[in-house]
Structures are given as C-alpha cells and as structure tokens.
Steps between C-alpha positions, in 0.01 A plus 500: 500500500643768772377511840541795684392485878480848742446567815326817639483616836214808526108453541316295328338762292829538356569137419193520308573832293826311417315182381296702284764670352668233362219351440413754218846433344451320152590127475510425854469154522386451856483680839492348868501569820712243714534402851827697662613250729739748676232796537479345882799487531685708740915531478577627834351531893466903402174455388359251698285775701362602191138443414429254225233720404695776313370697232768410277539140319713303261319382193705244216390517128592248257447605123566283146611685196626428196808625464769752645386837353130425677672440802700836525163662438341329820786577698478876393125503577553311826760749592288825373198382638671410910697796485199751413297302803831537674548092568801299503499240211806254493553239191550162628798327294438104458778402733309626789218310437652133541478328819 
C-alpha cells in the first residue's frame, strides 16, 4: 500500500484544512499526523536570535492509500488546498526518512 508523507510549513489552521481535505478523498486508507523531528531544528547561527515562538510552523502528514491514481489526487488536493491558504507543502521521498 503507498505511503505518502508531507510536510507543511504555515499555521496550524492550515495544516488542518489540508487534513480535511484529503481526508474527504474516497478510499483513503488512513491519515496521521507524525512527530517532525527536524521542525527544531535550526541549519545555521542566522536564526539563532529568532524567537521560537513564531507564528509560522512545520506540520508532517502521513497518509495510506490504495494505489497510485489515489495518491496523485491527494497530492493535487494537498497542493490546491496550501497554495489557496498560501503555505509551503513539500513531499517527503522515503530516502529522507531513514536514519
């Protein structure tokens, strides 16, 4: 069964819209929100002076479907539904999961 996992960065209002999207897609098989374990994580010393407390967050969605042509259609409405609340969704590939 294919397992597509994306990340988006916006509020969480907009996580939510996106989780509610999909699920309203037909034969989903299952839906989850999972721990980002690099959301904390912070690539450079230019943003250590930041607050921690910033409006914006990164959210990671896991989702089961059945087949290929199901998960084109969650990727469309994942995409449709960011872009209209203007966040930035990225698809995780399964290489950059492993540890």
């Amino acid at each position: 069964m294919p397992r597509i996992q994306l990340r988006i960065t916006g509020d969480r209002d907009v996580f939510d819209d996106v989780m509610t999207a999909i699920h309203g897609i037909d034969r989903i098989e299952r839906v989850e929100e999972v721990d980002d374990f690099m959301s904390d994580f912070r690539d450079d010393s230019s943003s250590q002076n930041l607050s921690d407390d910033m409006s914006s967050r990164t959210y990671t969605l896991e989702v089961e479907v059945p087949n290929d042509k199901i998960g084109e259609r969650v990727r469309e409405i994942a995409e449709e539904t960011a872009g209209t609340r203007e966040a930035a969704i990225e698809f995780i590939g399964p290489d950059e999961n492993e540890v």
